[in-house]
C-alpha positions in Angstrom: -8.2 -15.6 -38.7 -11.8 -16.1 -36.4 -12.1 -19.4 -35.2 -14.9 -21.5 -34.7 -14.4 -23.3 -31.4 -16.0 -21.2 -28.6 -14.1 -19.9 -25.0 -14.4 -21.6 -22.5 -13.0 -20.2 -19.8 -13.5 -22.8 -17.6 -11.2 -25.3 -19.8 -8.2 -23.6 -17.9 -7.6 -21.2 -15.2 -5.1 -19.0 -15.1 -6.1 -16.3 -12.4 -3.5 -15.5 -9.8 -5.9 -14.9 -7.4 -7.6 -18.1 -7.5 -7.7 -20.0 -4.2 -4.7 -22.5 -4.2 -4.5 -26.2 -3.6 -2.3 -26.8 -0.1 -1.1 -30.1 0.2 -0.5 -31.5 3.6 2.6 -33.2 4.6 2.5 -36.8 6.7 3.1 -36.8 10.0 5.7 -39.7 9.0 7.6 -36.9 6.6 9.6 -34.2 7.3 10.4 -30.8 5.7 13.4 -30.6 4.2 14.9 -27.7 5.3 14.7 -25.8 8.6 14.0 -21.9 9.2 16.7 -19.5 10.8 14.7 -19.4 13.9 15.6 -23.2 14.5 11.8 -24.4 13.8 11.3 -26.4 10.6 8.1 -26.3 8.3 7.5 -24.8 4.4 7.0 -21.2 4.4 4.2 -19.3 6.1 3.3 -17.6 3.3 1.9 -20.5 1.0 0.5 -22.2 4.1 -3.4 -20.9 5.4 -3.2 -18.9 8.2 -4.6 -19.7 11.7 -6.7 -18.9 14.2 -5.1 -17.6 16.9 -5.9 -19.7 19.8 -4.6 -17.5 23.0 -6.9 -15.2 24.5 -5.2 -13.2 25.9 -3.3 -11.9 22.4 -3.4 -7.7 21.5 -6.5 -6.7 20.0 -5.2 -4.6 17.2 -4.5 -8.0 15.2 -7.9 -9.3 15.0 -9.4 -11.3 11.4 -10.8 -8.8 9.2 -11.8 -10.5 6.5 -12.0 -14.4 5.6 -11.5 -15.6 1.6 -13.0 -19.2 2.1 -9.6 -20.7 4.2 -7.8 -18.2 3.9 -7.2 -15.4 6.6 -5.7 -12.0 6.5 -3.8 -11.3 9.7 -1.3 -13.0 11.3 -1.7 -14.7 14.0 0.3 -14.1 17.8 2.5 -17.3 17.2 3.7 -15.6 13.8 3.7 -12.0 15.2 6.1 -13.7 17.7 8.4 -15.2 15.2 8.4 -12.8 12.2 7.7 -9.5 13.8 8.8 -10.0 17.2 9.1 -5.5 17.6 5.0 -5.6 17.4 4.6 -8.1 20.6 4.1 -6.4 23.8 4.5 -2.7 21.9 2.6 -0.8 24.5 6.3 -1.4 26.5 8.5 0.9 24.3 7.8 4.3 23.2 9.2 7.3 21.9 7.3 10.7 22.4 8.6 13.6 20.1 6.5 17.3 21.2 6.6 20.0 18.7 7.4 23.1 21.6 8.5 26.6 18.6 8.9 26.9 15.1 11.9 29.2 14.4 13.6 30.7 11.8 16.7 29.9 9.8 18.8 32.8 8.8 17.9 36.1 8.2 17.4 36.5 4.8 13.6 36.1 3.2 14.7 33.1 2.7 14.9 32.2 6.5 11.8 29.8 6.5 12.2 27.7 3.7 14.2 25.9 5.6 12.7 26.2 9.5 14.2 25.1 12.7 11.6 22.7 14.6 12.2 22.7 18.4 11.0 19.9 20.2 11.3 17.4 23.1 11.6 13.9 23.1 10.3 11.5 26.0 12.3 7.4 25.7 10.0 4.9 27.8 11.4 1.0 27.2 14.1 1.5 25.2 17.6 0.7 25.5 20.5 2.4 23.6 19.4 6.1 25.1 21.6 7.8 27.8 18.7 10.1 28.8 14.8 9.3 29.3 14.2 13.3 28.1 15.5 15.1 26.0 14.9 19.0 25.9 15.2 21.7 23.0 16.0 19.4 20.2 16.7 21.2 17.3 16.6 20.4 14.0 16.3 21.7 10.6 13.3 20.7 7.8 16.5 19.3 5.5 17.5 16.9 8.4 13.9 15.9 9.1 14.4 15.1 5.2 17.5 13.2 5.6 16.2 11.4 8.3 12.6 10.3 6.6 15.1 9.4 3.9 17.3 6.9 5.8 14.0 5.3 7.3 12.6 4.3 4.2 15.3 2.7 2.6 16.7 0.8 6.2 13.2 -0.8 6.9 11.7 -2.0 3.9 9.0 -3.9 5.4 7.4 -0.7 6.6 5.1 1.9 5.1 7.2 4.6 6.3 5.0 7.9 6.7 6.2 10.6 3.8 7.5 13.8 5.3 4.8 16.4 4.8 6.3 19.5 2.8 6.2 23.6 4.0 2.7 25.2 3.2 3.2 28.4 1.0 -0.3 29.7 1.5 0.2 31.9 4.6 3.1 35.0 4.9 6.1 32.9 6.2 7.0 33.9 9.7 3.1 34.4 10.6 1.2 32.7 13.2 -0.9 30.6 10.6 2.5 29.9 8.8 4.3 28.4 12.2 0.7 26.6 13.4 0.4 25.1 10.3 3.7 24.0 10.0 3.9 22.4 14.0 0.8 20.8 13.1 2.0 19.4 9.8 5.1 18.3 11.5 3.4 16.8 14.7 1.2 14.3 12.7 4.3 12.7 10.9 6.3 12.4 14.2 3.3 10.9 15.8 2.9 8.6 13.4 6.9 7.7 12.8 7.1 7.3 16.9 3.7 4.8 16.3 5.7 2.7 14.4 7.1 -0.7 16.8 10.2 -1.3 14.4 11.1 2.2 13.6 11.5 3.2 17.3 14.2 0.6 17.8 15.9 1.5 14.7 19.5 2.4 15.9 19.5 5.8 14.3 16.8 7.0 16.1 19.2 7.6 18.9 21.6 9.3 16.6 18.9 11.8 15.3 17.6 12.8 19.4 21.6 12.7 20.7 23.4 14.6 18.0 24.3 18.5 18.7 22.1 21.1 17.3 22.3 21.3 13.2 25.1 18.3 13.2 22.6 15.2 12.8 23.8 12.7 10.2 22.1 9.5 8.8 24.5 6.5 9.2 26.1 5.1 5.8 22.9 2.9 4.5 23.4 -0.8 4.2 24.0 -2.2 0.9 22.3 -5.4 1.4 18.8 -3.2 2.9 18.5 -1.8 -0.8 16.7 -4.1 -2.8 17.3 -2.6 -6.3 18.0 0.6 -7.5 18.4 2.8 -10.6 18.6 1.4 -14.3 18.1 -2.5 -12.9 15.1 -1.3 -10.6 13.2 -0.1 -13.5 14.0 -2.9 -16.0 12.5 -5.2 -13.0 9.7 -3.3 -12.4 8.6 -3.5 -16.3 8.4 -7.4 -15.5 5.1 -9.2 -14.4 4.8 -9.1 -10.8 5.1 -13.1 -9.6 2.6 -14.9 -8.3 1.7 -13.9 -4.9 -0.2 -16.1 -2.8 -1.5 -13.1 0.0 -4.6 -11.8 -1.6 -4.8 -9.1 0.4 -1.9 -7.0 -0.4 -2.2 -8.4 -4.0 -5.4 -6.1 -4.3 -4.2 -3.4 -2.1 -0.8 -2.3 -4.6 -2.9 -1.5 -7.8 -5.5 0.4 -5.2 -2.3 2.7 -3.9 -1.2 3.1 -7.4 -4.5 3.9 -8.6 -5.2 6.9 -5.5 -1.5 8.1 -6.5 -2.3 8.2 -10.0 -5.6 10.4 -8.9 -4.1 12.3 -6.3 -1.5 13.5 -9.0 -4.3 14.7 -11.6 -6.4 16.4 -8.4 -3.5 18.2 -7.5 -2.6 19.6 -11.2 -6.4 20.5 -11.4 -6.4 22.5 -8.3 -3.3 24.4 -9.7 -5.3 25.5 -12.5 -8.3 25.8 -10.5 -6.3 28.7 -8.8 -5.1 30.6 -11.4 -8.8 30.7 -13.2 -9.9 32.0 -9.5 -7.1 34.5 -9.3 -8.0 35.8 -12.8 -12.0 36.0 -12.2 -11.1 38.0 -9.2 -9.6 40.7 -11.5 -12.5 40.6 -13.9 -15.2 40.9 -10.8 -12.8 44.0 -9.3 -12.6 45.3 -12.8 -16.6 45.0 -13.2 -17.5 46.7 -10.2 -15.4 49.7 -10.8 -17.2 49.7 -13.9 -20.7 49.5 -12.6 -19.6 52.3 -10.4 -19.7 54.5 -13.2 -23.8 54.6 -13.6 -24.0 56.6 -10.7 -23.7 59.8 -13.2 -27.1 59.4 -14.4 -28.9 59.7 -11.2 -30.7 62.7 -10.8 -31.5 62.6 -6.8 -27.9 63.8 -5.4 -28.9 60.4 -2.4 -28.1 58.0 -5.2 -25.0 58.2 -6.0 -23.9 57.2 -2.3 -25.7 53.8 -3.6 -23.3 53.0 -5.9 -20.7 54.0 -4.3 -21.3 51.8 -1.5 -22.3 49.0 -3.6 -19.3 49.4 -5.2 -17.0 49.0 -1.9 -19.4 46.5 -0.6 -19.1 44.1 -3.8 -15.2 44.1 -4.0 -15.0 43.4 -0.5 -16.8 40.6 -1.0 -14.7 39.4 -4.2 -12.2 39.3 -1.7 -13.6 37.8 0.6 -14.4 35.0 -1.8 -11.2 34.7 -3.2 -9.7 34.1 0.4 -12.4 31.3 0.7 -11.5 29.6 -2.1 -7.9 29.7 -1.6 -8.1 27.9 1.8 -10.9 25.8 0.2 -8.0 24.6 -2.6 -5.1 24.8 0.4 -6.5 22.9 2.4 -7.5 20.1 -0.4 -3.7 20.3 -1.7 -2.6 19.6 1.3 -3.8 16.4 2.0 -3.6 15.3 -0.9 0.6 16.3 -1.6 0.3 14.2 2.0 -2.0 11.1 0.2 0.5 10.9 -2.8 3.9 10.8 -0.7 2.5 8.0 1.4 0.8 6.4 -1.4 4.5 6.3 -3.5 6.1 5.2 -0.5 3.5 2.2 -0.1 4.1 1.3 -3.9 7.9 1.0 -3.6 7.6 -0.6 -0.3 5.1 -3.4 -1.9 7.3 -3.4 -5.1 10.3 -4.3 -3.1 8.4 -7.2 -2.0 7.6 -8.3 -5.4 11.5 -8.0 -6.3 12.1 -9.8 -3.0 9.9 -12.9 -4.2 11.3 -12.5 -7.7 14.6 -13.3 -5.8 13.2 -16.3 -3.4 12.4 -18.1 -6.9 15.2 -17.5 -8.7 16.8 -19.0 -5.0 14.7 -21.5 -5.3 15.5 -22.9 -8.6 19.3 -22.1 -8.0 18.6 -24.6 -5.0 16.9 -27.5 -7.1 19.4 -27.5 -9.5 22.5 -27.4 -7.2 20.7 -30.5 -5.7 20.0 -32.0 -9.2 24.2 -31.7 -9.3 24.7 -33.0 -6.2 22.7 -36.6 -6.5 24.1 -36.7 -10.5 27.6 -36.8 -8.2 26.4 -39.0 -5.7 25.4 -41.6 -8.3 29.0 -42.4 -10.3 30.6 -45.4 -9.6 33.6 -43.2 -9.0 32.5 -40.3 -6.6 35.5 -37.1 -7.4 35.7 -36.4 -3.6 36.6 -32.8 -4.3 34.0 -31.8 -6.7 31.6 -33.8 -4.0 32.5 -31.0 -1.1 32.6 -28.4 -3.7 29.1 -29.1 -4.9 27.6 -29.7 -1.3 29.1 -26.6 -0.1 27.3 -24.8 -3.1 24.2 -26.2 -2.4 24.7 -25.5 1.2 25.5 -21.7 0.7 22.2 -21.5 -2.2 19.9 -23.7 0.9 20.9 -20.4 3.2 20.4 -17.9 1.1 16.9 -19.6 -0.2 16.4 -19.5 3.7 16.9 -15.8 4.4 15.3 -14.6 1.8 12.0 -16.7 2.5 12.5 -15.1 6.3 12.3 -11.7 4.9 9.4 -12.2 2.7 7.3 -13.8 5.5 8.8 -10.6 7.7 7.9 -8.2 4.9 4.0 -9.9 4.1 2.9 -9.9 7.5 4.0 -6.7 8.7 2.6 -5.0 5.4 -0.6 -7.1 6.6 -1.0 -5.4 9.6 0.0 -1.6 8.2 -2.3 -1.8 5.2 -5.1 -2.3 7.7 -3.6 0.8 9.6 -2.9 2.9 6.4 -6.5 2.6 5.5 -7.9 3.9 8.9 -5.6 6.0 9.1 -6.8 7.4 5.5 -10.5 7.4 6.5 -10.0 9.1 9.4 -8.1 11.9 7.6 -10.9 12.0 4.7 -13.4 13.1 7.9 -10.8 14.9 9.5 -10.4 17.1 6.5 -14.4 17.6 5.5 -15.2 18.7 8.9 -12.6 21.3 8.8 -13.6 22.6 5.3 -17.0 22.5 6.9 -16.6 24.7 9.2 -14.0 27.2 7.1 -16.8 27.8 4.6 -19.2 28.2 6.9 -17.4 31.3 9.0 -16.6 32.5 5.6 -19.8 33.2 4.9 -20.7 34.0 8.5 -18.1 36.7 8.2 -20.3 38.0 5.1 -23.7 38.0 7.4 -21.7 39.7 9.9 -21.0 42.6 7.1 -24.3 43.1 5.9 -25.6 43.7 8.9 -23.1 46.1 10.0 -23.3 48.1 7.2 -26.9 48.2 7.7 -28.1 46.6 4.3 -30.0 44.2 5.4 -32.0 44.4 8.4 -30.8 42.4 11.5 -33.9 40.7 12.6 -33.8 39.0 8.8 -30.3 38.2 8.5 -29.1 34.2 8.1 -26.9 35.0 11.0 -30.7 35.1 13.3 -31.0 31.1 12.6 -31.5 29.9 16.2 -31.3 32.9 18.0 -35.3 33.5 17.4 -35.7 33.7 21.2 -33.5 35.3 22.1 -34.3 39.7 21.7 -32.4 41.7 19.8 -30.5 44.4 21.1 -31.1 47.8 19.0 -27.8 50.0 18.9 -29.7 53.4 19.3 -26.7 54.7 17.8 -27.0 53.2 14.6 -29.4 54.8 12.5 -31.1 53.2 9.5 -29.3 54.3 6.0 -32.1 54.6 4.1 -34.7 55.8 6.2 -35.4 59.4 4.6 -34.4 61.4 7.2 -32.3 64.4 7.3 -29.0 65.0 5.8 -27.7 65.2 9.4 -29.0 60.8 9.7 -27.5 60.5 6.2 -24.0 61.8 7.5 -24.0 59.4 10.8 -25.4 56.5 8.4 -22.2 57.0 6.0 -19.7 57.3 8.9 -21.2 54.5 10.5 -20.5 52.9 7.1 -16.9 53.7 6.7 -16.3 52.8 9.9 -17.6 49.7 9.2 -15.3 49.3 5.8 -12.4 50.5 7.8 -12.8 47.9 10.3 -13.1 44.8 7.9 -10.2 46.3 5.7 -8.3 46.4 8.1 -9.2 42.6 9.1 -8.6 41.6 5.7 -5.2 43.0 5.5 -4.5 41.1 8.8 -5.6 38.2 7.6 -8.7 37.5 9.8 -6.6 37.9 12.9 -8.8 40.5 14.3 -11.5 40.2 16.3 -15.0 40.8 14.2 -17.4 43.3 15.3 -20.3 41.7 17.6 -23.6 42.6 17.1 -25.4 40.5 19.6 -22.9 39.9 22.9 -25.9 38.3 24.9 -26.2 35.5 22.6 -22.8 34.2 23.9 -24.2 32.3 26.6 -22.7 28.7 27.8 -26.0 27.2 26.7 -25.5 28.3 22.9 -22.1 26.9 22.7 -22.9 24.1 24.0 -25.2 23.4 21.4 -23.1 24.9 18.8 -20.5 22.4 19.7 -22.6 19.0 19.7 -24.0 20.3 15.9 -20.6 20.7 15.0 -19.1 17.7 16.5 -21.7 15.2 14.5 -21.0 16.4 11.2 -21.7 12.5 9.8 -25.3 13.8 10.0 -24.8 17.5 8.2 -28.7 18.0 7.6 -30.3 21.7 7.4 -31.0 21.9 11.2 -27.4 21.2 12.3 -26.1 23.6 9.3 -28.9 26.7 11.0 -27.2 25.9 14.4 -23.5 26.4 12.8 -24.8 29.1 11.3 -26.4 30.5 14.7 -22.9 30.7 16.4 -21.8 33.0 18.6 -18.7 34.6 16.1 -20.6 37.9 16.3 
């Protein structure tokens, strides 16, 4: 049944986001309980934050952004108190250098699971016997372990996910073990960035162990917040009312890109098999258009197809590798974006569960002291339900305590890494553009670099000329022009010259592009063309058609 009175929705207001009302307190009044750090005051995290007033504080914790009185970052008086592993950071760190990939075994299996060899340099930090540490080695399912134990000991961080082992290149290869260091370098950086995670005591554990004997220690039962069948029935509950804006907005934006992420990667799976099966059909055409070459009458023509024919499915593979990197590359990050992202929404989920608790606390507390003045107020006081009472209210007010700590701990840290997580995300995003940039561009300089070897297209006209107009062209006096109409003896050096030319890229093909291609123009390698190759590549936030001719205009052959 309609009815006829009209919303308002200004009669109520039942946003959790709205700006809240802070009472002050009289000077004359006192809180009533004190925090575990001996001060005394409500908590931090219902109170508007403050400007920091030192000048002389770090300036990676500066005010970002200002919701009428409320600010997002903590300040260095609460840094001090709550997260006291972030002041004077620059102190303690822990350098971990990727130096060999090796192998595991040897089976195929043998780098499924790699050994990563690395070094380790402790500044700052006690617990270590050594400042160095040489030839570390440890396998990928330790690495795992370890990431493991991390992220369940330190809630109140967004602990980095461990990326997994690429599958595009031959395992074993160069690419394969570059990839892999390079992969594996970025998470330790970002793990040895981390204030609280360096002084984590298993870190000294994982560098001190013997080779393939590392460990994690038992995990703490009272670090876990919730787990299994309970986590999940808590999780299907509304989220409670969290005063931090900030982070109140930034969960549903992580679940949101690892809800996307997830779809973009499933797409890109399919996008690979349809490019796998278009590359039969296009090597399947051009054996087919091969086949016309019967009703030529010249006996020249034939030679046409032929070479059409080699040229075209050369090129089909060559666009098939292009688009397989293109769709590597892109799974990559984003396998990377939706481990971190899942690791950010359990993090800020065991916040939630974490205030859920403080309230319950909370109530627990009010109604012990409810019991407690009931007892007080007899004429006849029991003196041993008295003590018993107080000593319950007592044991609640401590718990009520801690658990407001932790959540303070837990909202500004998350504070300061959501800020981090989100540069660190942008920075990626560009990181990973400019390198599919560039691939696609020597992809198709590769192509330019074939036509003109093969002599169907004339040099002075190719796309690979852009920005090279004054320099000359060197003429190979060698090379004579296919089609030219000369004798059968120019035909014959035109068609070895060709086949030499197949053979070579054939054979660069089958090596995966680890060969040198052949170069047509060696005096346009001069220091003043790379240098201007490299400041149009460099400033890729301004990829117009002028800096794309001077990529194209590089010196690669």
């Amino acid at each position: 049944m309609s009815t006829t009175v009209p919303y308002d929705p200004e009669d109520f207001d039942n946003n959790p986001f709205s700006e809240q009302v802070i009472k002050t307190v009289d000077a004359g009044k006192q809180p009533k309980y004190s925090n575990p750090q001996g001060g005394q005051g409500q908590s931090s995290i219902t109170s508007p934050f403050r400007l920091p007033t030192d000048s002389n504080q770090e300036p990676s914790y500066h005010i970002t952004t200002k919701v009428e009185n409320e600010l997002v970052m903590p300040t260095e008086t609460e840094i001090r108190r709550f997260i006291p592993e972030r002041f004077n950071q620059n102190r303690r760190s822990i350098c971990l250098v990727i130096t060999d990939i090796e192998k595991n075994g040897t089976d195929s299996s043998a780098f499924k699971n790699p050994v990563i060899k690395f070094d380790a340099f402790i500044k700052g930090l006690n617990g270590f016997r050594k400042n160095s540490y040489k030839d570390i080695r440890r396998t990928y399912k330790e690495l795992e372990s370890f990431a493991k134990y991390l992220n369940i000991n330190n809630i109140e961080v967004f602990v980095p996910g461990l990326p997994s082992i690429p599958t595009l290149y031959n395992m074993g290869s160069p690419e394969f073990k570059s990839s892999v260091s390079k992969l594996l370098q970025e998470w330790m950086n970002r793990i040895t960035k981390n204030p609280i995670l360096i002084k984590d005591h298993d870190f000294v554990l994982f560098l001190e162990t013997n080779d393939f004997s590392y460990s994690p220690t038992k995990t703490m039962s009272q670090s876990i917040v919730a787990t299994g069948l309970r986590r999940k029935t808590l999780k299907q509950l509304a989220p409670p009312f969290d005063a931090c804006r900030r982070l109140a907005e930034f969960r549903p934006l992580v679940k949101s890109l690892y809800i996307v992420s997830q779809k973009l990667v499933s797409l890109l799976e399919r996008i690979g098999k349809l490019d796998k099966n278009m590359n039969g059909l296009y090597s399947i055409f051009y054996r087919q258009l091969r086949e016309l070459s019967m009703v030529e009458v010249e006996e020249d023509m034939p030679r046409l197809w032929t070479k059409l024919e080699k040229v075209m499915q050369l090129f089909n593979e060559l666009d098939l590798m292009k688009r397989l990197s293109y769709n590597s590359a892109l799974n990559e990050c984003l396998l990377l974006v939706i481990r971190d992202s899942f690791t950010i929404k359990e993090s800020l989920t065991n916040r939630h569960l974490l205030m859920r608790e403080l309230s319950q606390a909370k109530d627990s507390a009010r109604k012990k002291f409810e019991q407690v003045q009931k007892l007080k107020s007899k004429p006849i006081i029991d003196t041993l339900k008295a003590d018993e009472a107080s000593q319950s209210l007592e044991a609640v007010v401590a718990l009520e305590k801690e658990l407001e700590f932790k959540v303070d701990r837990l909202t500004y840290n998350m504070l300061i890494e959501s800020e981090e997580y989100l540069n660190y995300f942008t920075e990626t995003v560009r990181t990973l553009f400019r390198t599919l940039a560039y691939q696609q561009i020597q992809f198709e300089r590769k192509k330019l670099a074939l036509l003109a070897n093969a002599k169907l297209i004339d040099v002075s006209h190719s796309l690979h000329r852009l920005g090279r107009e004054s320099l000359p062209l060197r003429k190979d006096p060698n090379r004579i022009e296919a089609w030219s109409g000369g004798s059968s003896s120019r035909n014959s050096t035109a068609d070895a010259s060709f086949e030499r030319d197949m053979q070579e890229y054939e054979t660069y093909l089958d090596n995966d592009f680890d060969t040198v291609l052949p170069v047509l123009n060696p005096s346009a390698q001069s220091s003043k063309k790379k240098v201007s190759t490299q400041s149009a590549g460099n400033n890729l936030t301004e990829f117009n058609a002028k800096n794309a001719a001077n990529l194209l205009g590089g010196t690669t052959f």
